[in-house]
C-alpha positions as YAML, in Angstrom:
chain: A
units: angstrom
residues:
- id: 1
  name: UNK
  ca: [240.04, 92.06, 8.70]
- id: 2
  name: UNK
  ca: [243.49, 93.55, 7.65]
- id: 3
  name: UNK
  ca: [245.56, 94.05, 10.65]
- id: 4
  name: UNK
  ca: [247.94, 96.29, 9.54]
- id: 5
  name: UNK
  ca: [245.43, 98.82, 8.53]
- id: 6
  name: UNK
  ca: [243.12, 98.84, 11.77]
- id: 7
  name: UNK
  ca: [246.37, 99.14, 13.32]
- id: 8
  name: UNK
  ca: [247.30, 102.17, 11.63]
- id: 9
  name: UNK
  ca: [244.05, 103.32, 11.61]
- id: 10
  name: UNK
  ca: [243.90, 103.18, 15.40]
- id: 11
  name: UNK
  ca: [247.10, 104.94, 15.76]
- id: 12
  name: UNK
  ca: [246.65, 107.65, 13.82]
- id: 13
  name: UNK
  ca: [246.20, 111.22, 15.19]
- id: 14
  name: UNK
  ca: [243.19, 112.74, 12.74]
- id: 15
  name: UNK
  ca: [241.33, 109.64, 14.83]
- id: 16
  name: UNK
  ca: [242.62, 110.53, 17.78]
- id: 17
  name: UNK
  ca: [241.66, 114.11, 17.30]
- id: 18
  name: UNK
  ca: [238.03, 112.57, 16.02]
- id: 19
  name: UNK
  ca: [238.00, 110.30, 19.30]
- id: 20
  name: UNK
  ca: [238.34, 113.43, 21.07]
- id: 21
  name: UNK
  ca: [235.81, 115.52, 19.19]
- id: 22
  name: UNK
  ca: [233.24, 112.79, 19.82]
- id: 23
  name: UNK
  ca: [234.02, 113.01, 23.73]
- id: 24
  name: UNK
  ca: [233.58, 116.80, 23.82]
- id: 25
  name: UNK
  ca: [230.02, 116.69, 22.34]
- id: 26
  name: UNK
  ca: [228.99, 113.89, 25.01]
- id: 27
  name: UNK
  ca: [230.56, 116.01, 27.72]
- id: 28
  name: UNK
  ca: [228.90, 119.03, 26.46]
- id: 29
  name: UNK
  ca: [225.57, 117.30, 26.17]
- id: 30
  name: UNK
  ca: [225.58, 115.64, 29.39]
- id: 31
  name: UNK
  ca: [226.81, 118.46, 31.31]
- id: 32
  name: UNK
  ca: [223.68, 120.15, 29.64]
- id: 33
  name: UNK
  ca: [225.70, 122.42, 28.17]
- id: 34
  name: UNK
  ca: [228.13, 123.28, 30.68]
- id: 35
  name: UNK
  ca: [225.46, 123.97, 33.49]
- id: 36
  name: UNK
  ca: [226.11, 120.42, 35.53]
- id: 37
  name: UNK
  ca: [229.60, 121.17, 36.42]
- id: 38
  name: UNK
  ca: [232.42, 118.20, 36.50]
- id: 39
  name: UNK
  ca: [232.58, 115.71, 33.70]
- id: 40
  name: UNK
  ca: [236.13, 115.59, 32.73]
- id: 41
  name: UNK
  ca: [237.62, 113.81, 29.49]
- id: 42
  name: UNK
  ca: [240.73, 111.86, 29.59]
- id: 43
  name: UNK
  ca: [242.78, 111.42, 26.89]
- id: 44
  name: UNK
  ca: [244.03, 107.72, 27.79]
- id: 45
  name: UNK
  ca: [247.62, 107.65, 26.26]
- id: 46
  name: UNK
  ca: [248.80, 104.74, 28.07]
- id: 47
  name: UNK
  ca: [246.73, 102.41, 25.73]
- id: 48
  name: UNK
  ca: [249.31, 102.60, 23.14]
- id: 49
  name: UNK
  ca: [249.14, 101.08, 20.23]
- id: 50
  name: UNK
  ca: [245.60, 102.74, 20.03]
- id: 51
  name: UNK
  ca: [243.62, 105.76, 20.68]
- id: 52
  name: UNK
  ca: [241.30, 106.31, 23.65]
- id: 53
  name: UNK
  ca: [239.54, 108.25, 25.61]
- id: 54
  name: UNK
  ca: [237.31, 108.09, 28.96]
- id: 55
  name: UNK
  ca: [234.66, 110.82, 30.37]
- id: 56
  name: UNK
  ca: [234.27, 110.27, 33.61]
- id: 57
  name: UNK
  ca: [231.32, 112.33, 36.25]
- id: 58
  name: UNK
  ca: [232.95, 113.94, 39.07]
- id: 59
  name: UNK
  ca: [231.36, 115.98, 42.27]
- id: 60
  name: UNK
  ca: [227.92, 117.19, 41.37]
- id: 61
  name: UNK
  ca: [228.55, 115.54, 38.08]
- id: 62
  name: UNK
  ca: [228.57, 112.35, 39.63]
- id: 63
  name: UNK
  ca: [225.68, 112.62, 41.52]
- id: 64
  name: UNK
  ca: [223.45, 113.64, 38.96]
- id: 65
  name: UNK
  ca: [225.02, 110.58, 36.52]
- id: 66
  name: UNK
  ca: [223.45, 108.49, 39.12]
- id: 67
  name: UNK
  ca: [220.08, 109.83, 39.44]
- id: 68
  name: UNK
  ca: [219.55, 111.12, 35.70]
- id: 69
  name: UNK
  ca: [222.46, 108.36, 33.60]
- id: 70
  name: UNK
  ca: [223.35, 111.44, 31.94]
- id: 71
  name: UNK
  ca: [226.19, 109.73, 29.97]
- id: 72
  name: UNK
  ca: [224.00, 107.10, 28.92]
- id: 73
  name: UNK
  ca: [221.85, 109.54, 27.35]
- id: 74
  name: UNK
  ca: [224.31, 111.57, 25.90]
- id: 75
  name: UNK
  ca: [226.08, 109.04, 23.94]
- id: 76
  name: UNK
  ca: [223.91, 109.92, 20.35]
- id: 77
  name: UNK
  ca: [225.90, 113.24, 20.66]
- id: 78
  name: UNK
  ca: [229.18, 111.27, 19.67]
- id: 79
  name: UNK
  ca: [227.75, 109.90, 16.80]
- id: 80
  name: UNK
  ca: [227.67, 113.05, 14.92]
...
């Protein structure tokens, strides 16, 4: 694997922007669409060198994560 480029790769803001496309559609698919209020994406900028980002299930959100594993389910929205 060639360092340098994953490197670069990882720190580069057109995948940062894609990380953060990909997080949208999971939030908008788990929140069914913006009806289960409180999923919230981070963009995690501490990690430097790389790019990251967390959705996490707040409130109500949280509560039906647990009963439904909403992000669990939604995670075939990111891979579009």
């Amino acid at each position: 694997m060639n360092r340098k480029g994953m490197r670069a790769l990882r720190s580069d803001p057109a995948f940062r922007a894609d990380l953060l496309r990909r997080a949208e559609a999971i939030k908008q698919d788990a929140s069914d669409n913006g009806r289960v209020e409180g999923y919230v994406i981070t963009d995690l900028v501490l990690e430097e060198p790389r790019a990251a980002v967390s959705i996490m299930a707040t409130g109500h959100a949280a509560r039906s994560n647990r009963k439904r594993n909403s992000l669990v389910r939604a995670l075939d929205a990111g891979r579009a």
